[in-house]
C-alpha positions in Angstrom: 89.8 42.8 110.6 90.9 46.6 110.5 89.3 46.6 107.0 86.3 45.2 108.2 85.7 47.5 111.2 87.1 50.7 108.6 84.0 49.5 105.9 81.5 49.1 109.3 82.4 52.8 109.9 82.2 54.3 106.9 78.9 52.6 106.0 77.4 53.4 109.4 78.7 57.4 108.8 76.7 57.5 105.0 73.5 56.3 107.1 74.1 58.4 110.4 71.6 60.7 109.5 68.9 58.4 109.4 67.0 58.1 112.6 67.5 54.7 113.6 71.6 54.2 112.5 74.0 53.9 114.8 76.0 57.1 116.6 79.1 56.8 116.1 82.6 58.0 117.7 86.0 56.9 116.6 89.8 57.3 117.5 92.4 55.0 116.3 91.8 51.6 117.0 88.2 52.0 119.3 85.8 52.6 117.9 82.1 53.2 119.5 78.7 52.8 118.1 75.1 53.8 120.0 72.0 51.5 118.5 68.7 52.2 118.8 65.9 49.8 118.0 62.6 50.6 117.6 61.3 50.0 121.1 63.8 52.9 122.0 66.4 50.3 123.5 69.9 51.5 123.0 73.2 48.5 122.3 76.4 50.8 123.1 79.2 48.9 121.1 83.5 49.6 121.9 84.9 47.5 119.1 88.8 47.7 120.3 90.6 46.6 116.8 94.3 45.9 118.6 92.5 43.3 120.8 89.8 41.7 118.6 87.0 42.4 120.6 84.0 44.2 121.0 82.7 45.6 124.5 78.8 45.5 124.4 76.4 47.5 126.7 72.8 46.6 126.5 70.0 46.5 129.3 72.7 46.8 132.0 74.8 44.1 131.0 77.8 44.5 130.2 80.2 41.5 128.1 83.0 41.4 125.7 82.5 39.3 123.2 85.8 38.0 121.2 85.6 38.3 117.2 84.9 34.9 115.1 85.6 34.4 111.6 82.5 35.3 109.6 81.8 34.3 105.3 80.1 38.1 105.4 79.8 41.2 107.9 80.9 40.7 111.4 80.3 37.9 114.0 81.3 38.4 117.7 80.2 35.9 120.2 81.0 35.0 124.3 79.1 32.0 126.1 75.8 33.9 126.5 76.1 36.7 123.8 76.2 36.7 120.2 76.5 40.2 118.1 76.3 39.8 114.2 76.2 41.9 111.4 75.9 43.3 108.2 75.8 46.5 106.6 73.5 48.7 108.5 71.5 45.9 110.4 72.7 44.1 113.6 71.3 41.4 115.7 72.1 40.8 119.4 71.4 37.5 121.0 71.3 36.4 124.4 71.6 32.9 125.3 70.2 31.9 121.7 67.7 34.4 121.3 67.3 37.8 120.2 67.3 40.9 122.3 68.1 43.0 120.3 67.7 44.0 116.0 67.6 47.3 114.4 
């Protein structure tokens, strides 16, 4: 999973200066990334790498979603969100439907 989060950041910092990839901020094993989709809505991600979780901020809600075992890119998922992934594009379901895609 380190791997996986290490390639996320290091594809997402090639791409930061593009307008619509993600900010990013890292120390050790949290690592934060800032969203925005094109409707200006920002998805604040903490991915903590010791716990296997990511902490997801996004229209005031607040969840943490536990990490699932994804084929490809990453797949994070609680009872009522879903956060998946792959190389610069993420989705964000709620309840089965998408809130959120960059």
């Amino acid at each position: 999973m380190k791997k996986l989060i290490f390639i996320l950041v290091f594809i997402c910092s090639i791409y930061a200066c593009e307008s619509n990839e993600p900010e990013i901020n890292s120390s050790g094993e949290i690592v934060s990334l800032i969203y925005t989709d094109a409707k200006e809505q920002q998805l604040h991600l903490v991915f903590d790498n010791s716990k296997d979780i990511v902490t997801i901020t996004f229209n005031g809600d607040v969840a943490e979603l536990p990490s699932q075992k994804a084929a490809s890119g990453i797949w994070y998922e609680n009872d009522q969100y879903e956060l998946r992934g792959k190389g610069e594009h993420i989705t964000l379901y709620k309840d089965k439907k998408i809130v959120f895609e960059n």
